[in-house]
C-alpha positions in Angstrom: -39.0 -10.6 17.7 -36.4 -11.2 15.2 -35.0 -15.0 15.5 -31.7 -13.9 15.5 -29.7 -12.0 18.5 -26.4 -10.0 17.1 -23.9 -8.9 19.9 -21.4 -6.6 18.2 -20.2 -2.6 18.0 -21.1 -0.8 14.9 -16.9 0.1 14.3 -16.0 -3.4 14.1 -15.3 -5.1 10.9 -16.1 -8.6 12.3 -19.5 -7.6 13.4 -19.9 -5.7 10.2 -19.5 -9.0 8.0 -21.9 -10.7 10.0 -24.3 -7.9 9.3 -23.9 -7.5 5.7 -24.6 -11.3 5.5 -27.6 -10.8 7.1 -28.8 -8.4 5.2 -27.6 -10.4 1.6 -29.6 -13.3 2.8 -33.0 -10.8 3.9 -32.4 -12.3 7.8 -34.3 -10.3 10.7 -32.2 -9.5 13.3 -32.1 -7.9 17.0 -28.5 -5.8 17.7 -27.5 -5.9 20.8 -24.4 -3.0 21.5 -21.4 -4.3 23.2 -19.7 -1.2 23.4 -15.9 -2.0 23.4 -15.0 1.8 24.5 -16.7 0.9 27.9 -14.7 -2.2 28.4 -18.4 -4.1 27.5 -16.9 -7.4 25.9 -14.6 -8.3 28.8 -17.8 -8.0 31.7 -18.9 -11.1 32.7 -22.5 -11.1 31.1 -20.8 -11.0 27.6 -17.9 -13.3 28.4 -21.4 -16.1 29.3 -21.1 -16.0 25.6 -18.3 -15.4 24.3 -15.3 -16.4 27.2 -12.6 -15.1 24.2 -14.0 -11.3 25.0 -14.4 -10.2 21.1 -17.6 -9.0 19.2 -19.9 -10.3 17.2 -21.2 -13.5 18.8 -24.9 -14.8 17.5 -27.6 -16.4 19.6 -30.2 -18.5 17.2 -32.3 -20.3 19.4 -30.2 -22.7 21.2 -27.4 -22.1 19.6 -24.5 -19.5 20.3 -21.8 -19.1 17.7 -19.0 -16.2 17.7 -16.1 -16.4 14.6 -17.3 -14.0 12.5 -16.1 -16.4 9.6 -17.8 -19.2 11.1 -21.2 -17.1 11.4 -21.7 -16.0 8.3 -20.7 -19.6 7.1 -23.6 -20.7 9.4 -25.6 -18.4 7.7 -25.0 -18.8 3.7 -25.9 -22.5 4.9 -29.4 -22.1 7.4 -30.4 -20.0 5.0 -29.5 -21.1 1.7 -33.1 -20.6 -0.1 -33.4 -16.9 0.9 -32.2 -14.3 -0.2 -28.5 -14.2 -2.0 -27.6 -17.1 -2.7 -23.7 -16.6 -1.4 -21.9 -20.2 -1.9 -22.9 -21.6 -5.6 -25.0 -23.7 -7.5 -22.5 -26.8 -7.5 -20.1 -28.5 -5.7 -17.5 -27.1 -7.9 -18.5 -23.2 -7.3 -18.7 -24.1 -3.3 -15.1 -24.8 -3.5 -13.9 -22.0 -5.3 -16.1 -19.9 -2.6 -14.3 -21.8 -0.4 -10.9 -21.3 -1.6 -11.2 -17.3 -1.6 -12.7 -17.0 1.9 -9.6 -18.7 2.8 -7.4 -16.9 1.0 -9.4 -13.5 2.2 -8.4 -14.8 6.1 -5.2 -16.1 5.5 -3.4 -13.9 3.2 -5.9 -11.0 2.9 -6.5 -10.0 6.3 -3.6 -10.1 8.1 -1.7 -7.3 6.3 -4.7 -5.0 5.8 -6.2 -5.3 9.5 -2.2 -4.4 10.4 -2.5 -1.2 8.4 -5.5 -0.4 9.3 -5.1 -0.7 12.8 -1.6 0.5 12.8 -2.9 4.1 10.7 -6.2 4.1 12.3 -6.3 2.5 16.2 -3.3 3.2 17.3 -3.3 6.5 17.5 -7.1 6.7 18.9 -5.7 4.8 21.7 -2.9 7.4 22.4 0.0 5.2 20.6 1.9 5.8 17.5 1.7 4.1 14.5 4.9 1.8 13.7 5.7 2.5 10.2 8.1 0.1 9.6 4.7 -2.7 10.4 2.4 -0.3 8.3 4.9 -0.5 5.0 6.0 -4.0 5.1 1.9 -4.5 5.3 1.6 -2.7 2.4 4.5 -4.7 0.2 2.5 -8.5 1.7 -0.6 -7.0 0.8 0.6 -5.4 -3.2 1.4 -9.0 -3.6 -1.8 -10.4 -2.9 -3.7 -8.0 -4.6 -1.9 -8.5 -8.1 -2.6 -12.1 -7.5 -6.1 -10.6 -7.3 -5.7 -8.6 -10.4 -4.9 -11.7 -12.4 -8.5 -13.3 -11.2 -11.0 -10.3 -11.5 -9.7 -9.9 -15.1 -11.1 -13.0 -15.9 -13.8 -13.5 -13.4 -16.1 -11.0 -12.5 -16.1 -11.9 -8.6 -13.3 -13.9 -6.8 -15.0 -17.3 -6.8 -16.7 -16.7 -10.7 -19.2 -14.4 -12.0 -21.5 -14.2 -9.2 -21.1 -12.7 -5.5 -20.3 -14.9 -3.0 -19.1 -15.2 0.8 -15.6 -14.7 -0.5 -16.5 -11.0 -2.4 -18.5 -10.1 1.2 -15.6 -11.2 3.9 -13.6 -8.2 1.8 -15.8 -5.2 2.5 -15.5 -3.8 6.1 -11.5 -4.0 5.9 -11.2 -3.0 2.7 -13.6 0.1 3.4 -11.3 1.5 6.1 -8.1 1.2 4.1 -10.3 3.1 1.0 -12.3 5.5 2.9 -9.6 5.9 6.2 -6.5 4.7 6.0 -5.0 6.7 3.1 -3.9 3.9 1.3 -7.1 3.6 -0.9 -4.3 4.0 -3.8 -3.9 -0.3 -3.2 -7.0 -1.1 -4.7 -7.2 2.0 -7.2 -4.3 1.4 -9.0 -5.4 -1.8 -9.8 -8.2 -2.0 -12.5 -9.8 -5.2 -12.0 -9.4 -4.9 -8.3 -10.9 -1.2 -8.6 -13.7 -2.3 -11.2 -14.5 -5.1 -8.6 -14.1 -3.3 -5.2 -16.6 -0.4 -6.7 -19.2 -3.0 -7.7 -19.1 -4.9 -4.1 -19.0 -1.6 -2.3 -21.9 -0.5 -4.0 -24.7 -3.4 -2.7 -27.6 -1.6 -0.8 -26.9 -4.4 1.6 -23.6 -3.1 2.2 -24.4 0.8 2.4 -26.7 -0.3 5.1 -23.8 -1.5 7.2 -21.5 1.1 6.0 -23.2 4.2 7.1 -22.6 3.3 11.0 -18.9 2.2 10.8 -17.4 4.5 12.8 -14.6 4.8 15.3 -16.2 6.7 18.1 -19.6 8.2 19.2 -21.2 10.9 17.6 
């Protein structure tokens, strides 16, 4: 039995970090479904462990941990000796890792999880998309991606020339607004962003997770 208990739906870009993480740092696993089309995360059995109703939440040993950000924190530390080594060799290169996962949940995510689920959710869930939200999304997140342009052309990854926590908390947004959202164009037109997007994207431990992000059952 694998030491570690994932809750979480395959869709799910929270869950999806976690995984890749896992995967980066060669962690078995067990996944257990919460399927949020059934209503799954808000039953009592899942709210034991998680009483905020959202996917992933982690049981290692003892411990249970939800906060996707927080997890695979948890992680790059327990398991710093295996695997990729996702947070530096110094002090110094832990900080910049730092520094860009914050930047990734601050300033990153909150415009392209907007488009995303604005040209993506929405609609599934018989809504329709505000485009007003979905263009003023697109302006916040230009701006943070030229300030990303400026760093990948003279660093390889976000926190220096190796990948880190910071380069992983990107992929499973930044995969739906390339491969579903239409607005893949953000990130193309930019060459370092491009040049560095291709080369994240591209991890076997990545592809892994990848191939099961979907919206709804097959």
């Amino acid at each position: 039995m694998a030491a570690i208990k994932v809750h979480g739906f395959h869709a799910s870009t929270a869950t999806n970090m976690v995984l890749c993480c896992l995967n980066e740092k060669q962690v078995e696993y067990d996944f257990v479904l919460v399927d949020l089309l059934t209503g799954a995360h808000k039953k009592p059995q899942y709210l034991a462990l998680n009483p905020f109703g959202v996917v992933p939440t982690i049981q290692d040993g003892d411990l249970t941990l939800f906060e996707s950000r927080a997890i695979v924190r948890y992680l790059a530390q327990k398991f710093r000796g295996q695997g990729t080594d996702l947070l530096g060799s110094t002090l110094s290169e832990e900080a910049l890792v730092y520094q860009w996962c914050e930047v990734e949940g601050q300033s990153f995510d909150p415009p392209v999880s907007t488009i995303v689920s604005q040209i993506l959710l929405v609609p599934m869930r018989g809504g329709s998309t505000d485009e007003a939200a979905v263009e003023m999304s697109i302006e916040k997140l230009g701006k943070v991606l030229d300030i990303y342009e400026e760093r990948l052309s003279k660093s390889k990854y976000l926190a220096g020339d190796f990948f880190s926590l910071a380069d992983l908390q990107h992929l499973p947004h930044t995969h739906y607004l390339v491969n579903a959202s239409g607005k893949g164009d953000l990130i193309s037109s930019r060459k370092h962003v491009n040049a560095w997007w291709e080369d994240i994207s591209s991890r076997p431990t990545w592809q892994k997770v990848a191939e099961n992000m979907k919206f709804h059952r097959e």
